[in-house]
Every structure is written in structure tokens, then in C-alpha cells.
N, C-alpha and C positions, 0 to 999 in steps of 0.2 A: 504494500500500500504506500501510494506515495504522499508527502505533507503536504500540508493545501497550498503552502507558497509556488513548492515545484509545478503540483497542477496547474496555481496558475498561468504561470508560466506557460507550460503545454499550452495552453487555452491560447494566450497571447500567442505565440508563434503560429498554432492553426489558424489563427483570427489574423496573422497577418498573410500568411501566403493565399487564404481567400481571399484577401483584396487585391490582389494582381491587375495591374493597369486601371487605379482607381489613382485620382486627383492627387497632385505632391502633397495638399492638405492632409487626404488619409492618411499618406504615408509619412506626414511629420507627425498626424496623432499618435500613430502605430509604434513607433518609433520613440515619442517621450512615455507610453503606456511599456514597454519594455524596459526602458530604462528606469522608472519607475517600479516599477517591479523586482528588480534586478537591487535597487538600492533595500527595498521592503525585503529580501530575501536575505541581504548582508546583515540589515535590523534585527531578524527577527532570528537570523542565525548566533548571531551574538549574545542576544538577549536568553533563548532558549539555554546556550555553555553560561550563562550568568547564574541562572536557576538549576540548573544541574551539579553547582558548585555544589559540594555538601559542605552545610554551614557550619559542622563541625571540624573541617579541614579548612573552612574559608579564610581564618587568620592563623591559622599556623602553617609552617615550610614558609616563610616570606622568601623570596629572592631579595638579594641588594641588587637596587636598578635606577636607572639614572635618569630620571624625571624627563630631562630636555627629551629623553631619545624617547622616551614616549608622547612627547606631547610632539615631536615632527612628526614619527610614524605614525599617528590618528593624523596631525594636518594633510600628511602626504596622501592617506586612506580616502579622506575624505574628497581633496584637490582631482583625484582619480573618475571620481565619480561626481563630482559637482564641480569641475571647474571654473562656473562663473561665481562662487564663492571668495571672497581677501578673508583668511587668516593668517593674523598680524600676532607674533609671540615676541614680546619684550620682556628682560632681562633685567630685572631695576638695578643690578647690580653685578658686572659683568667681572668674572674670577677666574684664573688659572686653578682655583680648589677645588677639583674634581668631587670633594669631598662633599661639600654645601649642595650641589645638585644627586646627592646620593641618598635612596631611602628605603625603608624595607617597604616590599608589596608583592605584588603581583600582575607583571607588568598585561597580563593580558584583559584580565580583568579591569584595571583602570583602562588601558585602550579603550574599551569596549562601553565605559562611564565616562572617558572625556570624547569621545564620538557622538554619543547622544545628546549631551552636553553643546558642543560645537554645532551639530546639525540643527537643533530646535536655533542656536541663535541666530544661525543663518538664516534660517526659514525665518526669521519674526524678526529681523535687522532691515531695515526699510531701502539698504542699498545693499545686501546680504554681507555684512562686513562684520567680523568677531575680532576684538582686541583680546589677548590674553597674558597677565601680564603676573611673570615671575618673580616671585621675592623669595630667596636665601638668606635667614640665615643659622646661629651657629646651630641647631637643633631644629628650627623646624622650615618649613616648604610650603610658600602660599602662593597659590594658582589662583586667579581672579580672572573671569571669564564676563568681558561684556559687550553686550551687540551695540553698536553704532547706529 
């Protein structure tokens, strides 16, 4: 049995190649309905490995992982698929200390919380623009996320 995102999907793809030599209009509808789709299948895949966490392992095994590289990798995830999106990530204080951008987690799990995150502000940012702005320091790590 397959999950109802994939059917969708199926559905979308049969429902395009029926439209064969209909209007560029059809075919620019057809075409943001897949790629929407496509983004709702990334969501919802996320979201399901969020919930499958067992919340008893959900804070222990942390990795030490490095904040920036997760907050490019969601920018870059997201640029991927929504390229008329500006996410802007500033630094308020820029370090050779490897150490200050360093924290225990779980780098996939937050990927998958600053992605949602990012995505709603684009969606509700009135020129789809997300400032997000890093403070280090000696102990703790503040991500401040806001739509423009």
C-alpha cells in the first residue's frame, strides 16, 4: 500500500500526461501542482522521522554539531526547492572559535525544525524574505528567525 503523499503524486503525473497539447496555462498549472506536491512530500516526510523519534531516545546520544552547518544545509534545502525565497543568516559576532558555534543535538532533527520554521516565514514574509540572525556566546546559541 502506498502513503497518500506518493498516490498523490501518481495522480499528479497521470493528470499530467492527460493533458497532452492543452494550453502553456495547463501546463504551468500542472507543473506548480507537482512541484507542490513534491515540496508537501519533503514536509510530510520529515515530519513523519520527527514523530517516529522515540521520545525516550529523543534527548539522549546528542551529537556535537555545528549550528552554522545546519542552519546552510536547511537554507540550501530549502533554496533547492523554492528558489525565489532571500534567506539572509547573520553572525552578530563573527569568531575563529569553532567552539561558540558548537552544541549538543541532533543535527537532523533540528534541520527538519529550522525548515518548517524558515518555510512558514517565507510563505507569510510579504517579499518572501527570512532574516536569521546568530548570537554566540560562551555557553549558549541564539537563532532569531524573522520574516521581512
Amino acid at each position: 500500500m502506498y502513503p497518500p503523499v506518493l498516490k498523490f503524486i501518481f495522480l499528479g503525473e497521470r493528470f499530467a500526461k492527460s493533458l497532452a497539447g492543452l494550453t502553456i496555462f495547463a501546463a504551468i498549472f500542472v507543473a506548480k501542482v507537482e512541484i507542490a506536491t513534491a515540496i508537501m512530500a519533503i514536509l510530510t516526510n520529515n515530519l513523519l522521522e520527527l514523530a517516529n523519534s522515540d521520545v525516550d531516545t529523543l534527548f539522549q546520544n546528542f551529537d556535537e554539531i555545528r549550528i552554522d552547518e545546519v542552519l546552510w544545509n536547511t537554507r540550501d534545502e530549502i533554496l533547492k526547492q523554492k528558489p525565489e525565497c532571500n534567506i539572509n543568516i547573520i553572525f552578530e559576532k563573527i569568531t575563529d572559535n569553532e567552539e561558540l558555534l558548537m552544541c549538543k543535538g541532533k543535527a537532523k532533527l533540528l534541520e527538519t525544525a529550522f525548515l518548517n520554521i524558515i518555510d512558514n516565514a517565507c510563505k507569510f514574509s510579504k517579499d518572501k524574505t527570512v532574516k536569521i540572525k546568530v548570537v554566540s556566546e560562551k555557553k549558549h546559541i541564539i537563532i532569531l528567525f524573522n520574516e521581512i
